[in-house]
N, C-alpha and C positions, 0 to 999 in steps of 0.2 A: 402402568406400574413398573417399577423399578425390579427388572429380574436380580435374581438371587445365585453367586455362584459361577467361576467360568462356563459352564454347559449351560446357564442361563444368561450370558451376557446379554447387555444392550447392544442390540443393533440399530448402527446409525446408518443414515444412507446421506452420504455428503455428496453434495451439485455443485457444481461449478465448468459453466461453459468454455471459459476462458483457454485457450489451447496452451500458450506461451507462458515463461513464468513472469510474470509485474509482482509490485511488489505483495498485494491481495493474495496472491496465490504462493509468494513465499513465507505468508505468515502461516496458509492454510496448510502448508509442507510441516511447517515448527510443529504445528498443533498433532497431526498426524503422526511426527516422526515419534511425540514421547506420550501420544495416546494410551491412559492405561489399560491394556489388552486384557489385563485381569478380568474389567468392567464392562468393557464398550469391544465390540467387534464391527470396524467401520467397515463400510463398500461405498464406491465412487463412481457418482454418474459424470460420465465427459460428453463433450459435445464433439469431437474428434482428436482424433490423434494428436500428441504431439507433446513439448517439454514436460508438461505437469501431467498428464497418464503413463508418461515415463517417468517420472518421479514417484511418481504413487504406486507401481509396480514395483519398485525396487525397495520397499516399502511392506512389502507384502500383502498389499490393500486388491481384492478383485476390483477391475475397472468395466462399468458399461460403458456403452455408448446410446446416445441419444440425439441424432444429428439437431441442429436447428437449421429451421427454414433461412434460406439466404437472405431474404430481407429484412427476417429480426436478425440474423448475427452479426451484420451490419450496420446495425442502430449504437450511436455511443450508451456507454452504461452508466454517463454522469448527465449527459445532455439531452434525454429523451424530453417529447413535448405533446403538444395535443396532437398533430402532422403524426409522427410515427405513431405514435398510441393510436389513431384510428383508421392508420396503415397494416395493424397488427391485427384483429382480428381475424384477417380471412385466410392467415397463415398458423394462425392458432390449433383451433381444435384438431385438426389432426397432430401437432408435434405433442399439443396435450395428452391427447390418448394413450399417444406411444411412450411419454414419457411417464405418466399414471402406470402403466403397465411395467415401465421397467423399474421403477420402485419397487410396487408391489412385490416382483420378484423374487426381491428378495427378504421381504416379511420385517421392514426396521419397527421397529419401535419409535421411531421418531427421526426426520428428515433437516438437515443441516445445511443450508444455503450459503453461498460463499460471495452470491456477486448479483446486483440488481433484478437482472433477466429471470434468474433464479429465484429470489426471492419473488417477483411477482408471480410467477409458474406455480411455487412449494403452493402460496398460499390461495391461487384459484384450485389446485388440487387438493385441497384438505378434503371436501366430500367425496372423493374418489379411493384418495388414499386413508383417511381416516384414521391419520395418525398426528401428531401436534411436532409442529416446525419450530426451528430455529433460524431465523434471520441473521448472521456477524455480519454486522454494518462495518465496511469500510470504505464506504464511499460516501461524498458527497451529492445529492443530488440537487443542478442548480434551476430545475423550473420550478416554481409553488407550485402548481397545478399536477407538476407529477406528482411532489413530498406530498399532496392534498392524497394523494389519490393510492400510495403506497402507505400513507398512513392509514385511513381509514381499510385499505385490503388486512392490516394489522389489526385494529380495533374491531373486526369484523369477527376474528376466529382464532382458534387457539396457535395464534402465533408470538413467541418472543423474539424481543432483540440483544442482542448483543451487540456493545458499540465499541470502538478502539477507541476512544475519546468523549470526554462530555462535551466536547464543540458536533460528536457526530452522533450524539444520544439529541443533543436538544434541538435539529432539525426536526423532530418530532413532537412539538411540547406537549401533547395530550396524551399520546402513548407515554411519555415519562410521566406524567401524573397518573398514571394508572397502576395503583401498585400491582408487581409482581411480574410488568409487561417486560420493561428495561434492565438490563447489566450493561456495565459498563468495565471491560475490561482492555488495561491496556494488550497489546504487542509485545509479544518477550523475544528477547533472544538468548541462544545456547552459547554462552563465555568460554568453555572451553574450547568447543568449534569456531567460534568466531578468533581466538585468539590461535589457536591451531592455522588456520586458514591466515588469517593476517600478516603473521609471518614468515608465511611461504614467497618462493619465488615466483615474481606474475609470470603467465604461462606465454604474454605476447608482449610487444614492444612497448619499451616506455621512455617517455620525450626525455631528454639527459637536459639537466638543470641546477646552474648553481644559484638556484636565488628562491624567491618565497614561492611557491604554489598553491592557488587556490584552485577547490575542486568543486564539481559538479555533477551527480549523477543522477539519470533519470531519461526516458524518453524525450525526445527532441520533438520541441512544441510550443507554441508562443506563449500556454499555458505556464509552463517550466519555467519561463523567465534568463534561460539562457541569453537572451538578444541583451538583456538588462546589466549581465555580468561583465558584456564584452563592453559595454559603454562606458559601465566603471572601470571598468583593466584600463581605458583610455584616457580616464582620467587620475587614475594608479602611474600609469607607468612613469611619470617621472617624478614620482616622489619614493616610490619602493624599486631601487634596482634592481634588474632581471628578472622581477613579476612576472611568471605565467599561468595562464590558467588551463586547466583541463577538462576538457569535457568529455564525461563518462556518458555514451549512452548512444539509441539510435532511434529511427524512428520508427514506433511500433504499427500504429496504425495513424489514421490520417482523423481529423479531429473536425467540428463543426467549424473550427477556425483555420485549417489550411487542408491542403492536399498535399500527398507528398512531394518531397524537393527541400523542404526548410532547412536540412541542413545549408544545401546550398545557398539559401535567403542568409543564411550567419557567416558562414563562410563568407559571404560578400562584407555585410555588415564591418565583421573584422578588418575586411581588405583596404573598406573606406576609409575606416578610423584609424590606420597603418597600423594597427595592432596585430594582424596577420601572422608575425613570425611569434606572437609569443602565445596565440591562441592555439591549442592541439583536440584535435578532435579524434575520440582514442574507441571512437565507436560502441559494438555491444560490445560487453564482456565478461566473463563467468570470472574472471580475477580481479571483481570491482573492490575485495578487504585487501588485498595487499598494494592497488592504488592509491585506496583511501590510505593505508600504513603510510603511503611516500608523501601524501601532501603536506602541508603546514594549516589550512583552515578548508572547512567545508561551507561550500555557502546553500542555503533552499531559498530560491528567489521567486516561489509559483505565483504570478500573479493573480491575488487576490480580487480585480477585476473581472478573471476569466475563469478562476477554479483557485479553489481555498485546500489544501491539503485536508485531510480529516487525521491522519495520525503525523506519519512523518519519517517510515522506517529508514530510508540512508541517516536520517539526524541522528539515529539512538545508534549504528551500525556505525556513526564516524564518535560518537562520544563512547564509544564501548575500546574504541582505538583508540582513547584518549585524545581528542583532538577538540579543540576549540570549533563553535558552531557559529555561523552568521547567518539569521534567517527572517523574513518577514515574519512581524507579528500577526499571523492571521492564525485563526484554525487549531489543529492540531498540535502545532510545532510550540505553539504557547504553551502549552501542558508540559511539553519535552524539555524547553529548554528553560535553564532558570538564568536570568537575564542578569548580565552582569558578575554570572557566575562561575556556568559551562558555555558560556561564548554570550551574543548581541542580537537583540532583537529591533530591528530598525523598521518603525513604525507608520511610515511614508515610504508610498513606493517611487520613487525615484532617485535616482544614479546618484545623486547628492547624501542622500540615507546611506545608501548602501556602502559606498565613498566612504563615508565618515566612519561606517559600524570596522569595516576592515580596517581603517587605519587606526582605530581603539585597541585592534588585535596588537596587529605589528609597531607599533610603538612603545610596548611592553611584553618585550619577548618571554621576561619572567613570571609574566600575568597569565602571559599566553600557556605558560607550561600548567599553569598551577589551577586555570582552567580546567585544561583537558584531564588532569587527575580528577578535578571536580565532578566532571563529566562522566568518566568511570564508574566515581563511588554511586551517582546518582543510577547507571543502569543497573549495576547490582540493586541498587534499591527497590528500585519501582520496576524495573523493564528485563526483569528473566524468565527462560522461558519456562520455568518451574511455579513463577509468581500466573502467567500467562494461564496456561496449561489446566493449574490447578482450579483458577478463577472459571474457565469453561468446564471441566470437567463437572464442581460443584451446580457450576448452572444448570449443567444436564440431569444431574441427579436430582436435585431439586422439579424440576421439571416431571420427570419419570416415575418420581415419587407422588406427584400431585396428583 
């Protein structure tokens, strides 16, 4: 039931293992930061220290802790398989107990998952905790065998989803025929902060450039499609003068597809195609809106091969900056971007796609401007984090009330 009254707020208990901020756990910061405290009084289970239990502190959220076992914190949270899944149980029940118990703790009304690990955990504890979960999907998961098996953990018990996307609602298709199971809400962001922030000065160095820059942000990974942008910069540069590209990001963790070093696998890449001096690699960085402010186009190049975006947040954070988008048609980014509109969706992954969709940019620099306005109007539209905010809030009410 749905408490009555600040001294009867809903308490929620939001999970989320993830230590660093990606981009998952910066939408879960949005949602938290304009949480209405009137209603909900949130607490946060972490699995250790580190950027987002400092962020949630600052926040005024109590944070627990619930270590995970080293061998699940270790498992990707998009590429789990039957191998890990039956590597898991004998590190299970004890992290379960501990983690039943720290719930409990603190008496929610109902428990809010942020990130796969999580959500398989929330919902083998519902007889423990005996309270009704909340799933926010924002990942894709790529074996059948796991979606088989995290669905039906959903169609089992009072769990709902929340999707950032209808490309990450309908990795489920029986749980979305179920009415009452599925929302679908996008990702919002806060415009004043984002515009605040955008036009500050970056905090660390930035490559000096008199010519177009394309940009790229995100962990470094063959997933990412970085290797794919420098191919086309190679095939860019002598038709667009002093073309460089930037890449934002580093590498967070090491993937089912490399170990780390890949930057240096790009780095080389560039070195081959003597594109070297005009590629910059500009690492992690907490001033990724006023980089994105200096580019002239944003590319998302994940290949859909190896991982499909499910929403898409640097696309909506570079069209919020008014900036023209280039991005594979897969996934999420389809929903974001309107094609033709606020930037190019190039439909074939290869460097010849990609090639073409940039130079549709830069060939109409006046297209290119009246894009990025386009691009704007649409995040006010669909993509604030007031539209976001609200869209959860309802659902938990709804929920509390059933």
């Amino acid at each position: 039931m749905m408490p009555d009254g600040r001294a009867g707020r809903a308490r929620i208990c939001f999970l989320d293992n993830f230590p660093r901020m990606g981009g998952s756990e910066q939408s879960l910061m949005e949602l938290l930061r304009h949480l209405d405290r009137r209603h909900f009084e949130p607490f946060f289970v972490a699995s250790e220290e580190g950027e987002v239990s400092a962020e949630v502190r600052k926040l005024g959220i109590q944070v627990l802790f619930c270590p995970l076992p080293a061998k699940v914190s270790g498992l990707s949270r998009t590429a789990l398989g039957l191998g890990s899944l039956a590597r898991m149980p004998g590190h299970l029940p004890a992290y379960l107990l501990r983690l039943a118990a720290t719930i409990r703790s603190v008496h929610p009304h109902l428990s809010y998952s942020n990130s796969l690990k999580d959500h398989v955990a929330s919902a083998l504890l519902v007889p423990a905790v005996r309270r009704p979960v909340v799933w926010h999907f924002r990942d894709v998961i790529e074996r059948k065998v796991v979606r088989d098996f995290v669905e039906l953990l959903a169609l089992a018990g009072p769990v709902h989803l929340i999707a950032n996307s209808h490309f990450t609602a309908g990795q489920f298709p029986r749980l979305s025929r179920r009415q009452g199971k599925t929302t679908v809400v996008y990702n919002g962001l806060d415009l004043d902060a984002i515009d605040r922030e955008r036009r500050a000065d970056p905090f660390g160095d930035v490559p000096a450039s008199s010519g177009m820059v394309v940009g790229i942000v995100g962990a470094l990974c063959p997933e990412k499609g970085q290797s794919l942008v420098i191919r086309s910069l190679s095939a860019l540069a002598g038709r667009i003068p002093d073309i460089s590209y930037w890449i934002v990001g580093e590498e967070m963790y090491s993937t089912a597809r490399h170990e780390k070093g890949y930057r240096g696998v790009l780095e080389k890449l560039a070195e081959t195609l003597g594109v070297r001096d005009r590629v910059h690699f500009l690492g992690w960085r907490k001033d990724v809106l006023p980089l994105v402010e200096r580019m002239d186009v944003l590319v998302c190049a994940s290949d859909p091969g190896l991982f499909v975006e499910s929403f898409g947040r640097t696309i909506v954070e570079a069209m919020a900056c008014g900036k023209p988008v280039v991005s594979v048609a897969a996934g999420g980014p389809r929903e974001i971007v309107a094609d033709g509109v606020t930037g190019v969706l190039f439909k074939t992954y290869r460097v010849e796609a990609l090639t073409d969709a940039i130079l549709k940019l830069t060939d109409d620099p006046e297209h290119m401007r009246r894009m990025g306005q386009a691009g704007r109007q649409r995040v006010e539209e669909l993509f604030t984090s007031r539209k976001y905010v609200e869209g959860v809030e309802n659902c938990l009410a709804k929920i509390l009330a059933g």
